[in-house]
C-alpha positions, 0 to 999 in steps of 0.5 A: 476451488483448490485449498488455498495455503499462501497469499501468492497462489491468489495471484495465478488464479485471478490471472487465469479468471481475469481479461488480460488488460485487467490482469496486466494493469494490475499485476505490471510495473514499469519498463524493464520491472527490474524493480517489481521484482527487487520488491520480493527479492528484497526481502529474501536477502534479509535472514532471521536470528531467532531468539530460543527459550521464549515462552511465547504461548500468548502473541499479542499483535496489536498495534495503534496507527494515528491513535487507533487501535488496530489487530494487526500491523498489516494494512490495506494499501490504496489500489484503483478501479476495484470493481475491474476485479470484482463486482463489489470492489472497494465495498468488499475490501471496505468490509473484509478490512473491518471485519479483520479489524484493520485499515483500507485505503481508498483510492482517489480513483476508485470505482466506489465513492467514499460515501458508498464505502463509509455506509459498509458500516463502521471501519478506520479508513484513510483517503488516498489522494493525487493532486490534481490541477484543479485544486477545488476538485481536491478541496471537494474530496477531502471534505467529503472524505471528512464528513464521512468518517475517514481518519487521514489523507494519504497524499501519493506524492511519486505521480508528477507524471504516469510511469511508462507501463508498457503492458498497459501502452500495449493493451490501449488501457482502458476504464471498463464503460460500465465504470466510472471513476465514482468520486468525480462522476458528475464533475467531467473528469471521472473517465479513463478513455481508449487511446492509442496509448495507455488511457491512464497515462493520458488522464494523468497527463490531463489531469494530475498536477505536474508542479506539485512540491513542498509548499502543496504540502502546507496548503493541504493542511489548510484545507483538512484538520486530518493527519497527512501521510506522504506516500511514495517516499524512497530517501532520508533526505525526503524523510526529513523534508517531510518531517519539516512540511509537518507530515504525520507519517511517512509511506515508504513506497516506490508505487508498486514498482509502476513508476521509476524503475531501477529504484530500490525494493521498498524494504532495502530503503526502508532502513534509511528512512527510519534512520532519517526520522529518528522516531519522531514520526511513524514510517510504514513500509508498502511494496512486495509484502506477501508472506507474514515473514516479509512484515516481521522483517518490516517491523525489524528494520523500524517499521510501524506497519506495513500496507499490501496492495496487489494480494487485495486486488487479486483475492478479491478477483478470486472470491470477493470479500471473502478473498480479501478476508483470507488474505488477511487472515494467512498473512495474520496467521504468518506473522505470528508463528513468525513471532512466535518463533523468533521469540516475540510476545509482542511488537515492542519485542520485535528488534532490529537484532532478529534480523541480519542482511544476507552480506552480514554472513560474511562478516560473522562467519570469520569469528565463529 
């Protein structure tokens, strides 16, 4: 295989390995995708002000989540049905995020149970969770995540209903037969169907709960003593209601850009949501990060972190653990030159002073 030098080179080789349906359902947004692309776009109308004559000959990258430590602020996001990529899925990823020192995520709706992810040995994982109408079914997968050593609940809070992804409607989306959704197998609600339509879009229909809302929120801090991350937040006014309803953390995301197309690239919303919280909580950007100077900028603009989603799936299409391992380790190597050569020893040195937006130019250019 051809040297790999970028997170993005990933993507073009798991769509030449992968069958079309499966590379459509993981590399797609929704409708027009006008937002899937603002998700990288974003980041490229937000220009560096490095800072010289720094002596930066030791980078310190650490950084704590929730408490713990981790190496990097570089995260993995929840990403479904990972054994469609690779054999080993989320058992992989599961490893390759330990090894690096970081954090995964893992799906409601993956291919591997919390129990099989939890026995890859020792790691800090967070639960994604979508609420479904029967909420013992809930109830079940957050004790189980409990017992098995998981550290928070990410509630997915931008799914009342399936986007309309229009590549998955064309290719009749399906759950490969030789898969099950593994955390609700025995519980007959751990299939994605052929139908005429997306399968997906059908079993969250199904399945998802519609009317959740705010009062979910606190009945979910009935059911678990573990931090609760809301997923999918876009705006100051939600950052704040979330505050209110005792989240732990906010997620800045907009799914991937697979859900309500026309919203704002995640780092363009980001700044206003941290505006909102006033550091009484984390915030942590998810959506478009691919170069170690998309998570730099991130952290500029307030961010505590950053989750990556699609350089997961498709890396470990491509080589497995190993895949994943790379990926981390690019984006790792990325962010610190970036640091590095903006004149940052450490996080608490990254300023929202390093950065400008594209438009600002205008605004210095006249008193230069």
């Amino acid at each position: 295989m051809e040297l790999i030098t970028n997170v993005s080179e990933y993507e073009q080789l798991a769509k030449g390995g992968l069958p079309k349906m499966i590379y459509d359902y993981f590399a797609s947004g929704a409708e027009d995708q006008w937002t899937l692309k603002e998700n990288r776009d974003g980041f490229s109308r937000i220009l560096f002000r490095p800072r010289i004559l720094v002596d930066v000959s030791n980078i310190d990258m650490t950084t704590t989540v929730l408490g713990f430590k981790i190496s990097m602020p570089i995260m993995i996001a929840p990403s479904a049905m990972q054994k469609m990529a690779h054999p080993h899925g989320e058992l992989a990823t599961a490893r390759a995020a330990s090894a690096t020192g970081t954090i995964m995520t893992l799906s409601s709706w993956s291919t591997s149970s919390v129990e099989e992810v939890a026995s890859t040995g020792d790691g800090i994982r967070f639960q994604q969770l979508y609420v479904m109408k029967d909420r013992n079914v809930v109830e079940q997968l957050v004790k189980r995540a409990e017992r098995a050593g998981f550290k928070a609940i990410v509630i997915t809070v931008d799914t009342p209903r399936l986007g309309r992804r229009e590549a998955d409607i064309k290719n009749r989306f399906a759950l490969p037969p030789h898969l099950t959704l593994k955390n609700f197998e025995g519980l007959d609600i751990g299939r994605i169907d052929r139908t005429n339509d997306s399968g997906l879009a059908s079993y969250v229909a199904s399945q998802v709960d519609q009317s959740l809302n705010w009062k979910d929120i606190k009945w979910l801090q009935t059911i678990t003593q573990l931090p609760i991350l809301l997923k999918g937040v876009l705006t100051a006014e939600d950052a704040i209601l979330a505050m209110e309803a005792g989240a732990a953390g906010i997620i800045v995301s907009n799914h991937g850009a697979r859900q309500l197309d026309y919203v704002p690239a995640t780092i363009m919303a980001l700044e206003e949501i941290v505006k909102a919280v006033q550091g009484q909580i984390p915030v942590f950007l998810d959506g478009g990060v691919r170069r170690g100077t998309d998570v730099f900028k991130a952290l500029a603009l307030g961010a505590c972190g950053v989750f990556i989603g699609r350089p997961v799936v498709f890396s470990l299409a491509v080589d497995g653990e190993a895949g994943v391992r790379k990926v981390l380790q690019i984006l790792r190597e990325e962010f610190e030159l970036t640091m590095a050569l903006s004149g940052c020893r450490s996080l608490g040195e990254i300023r929202r002073s390093h950065v400008m937006y594209e438009w600002e130019l205008s605004r210095i250019a006249p008193r230069l």
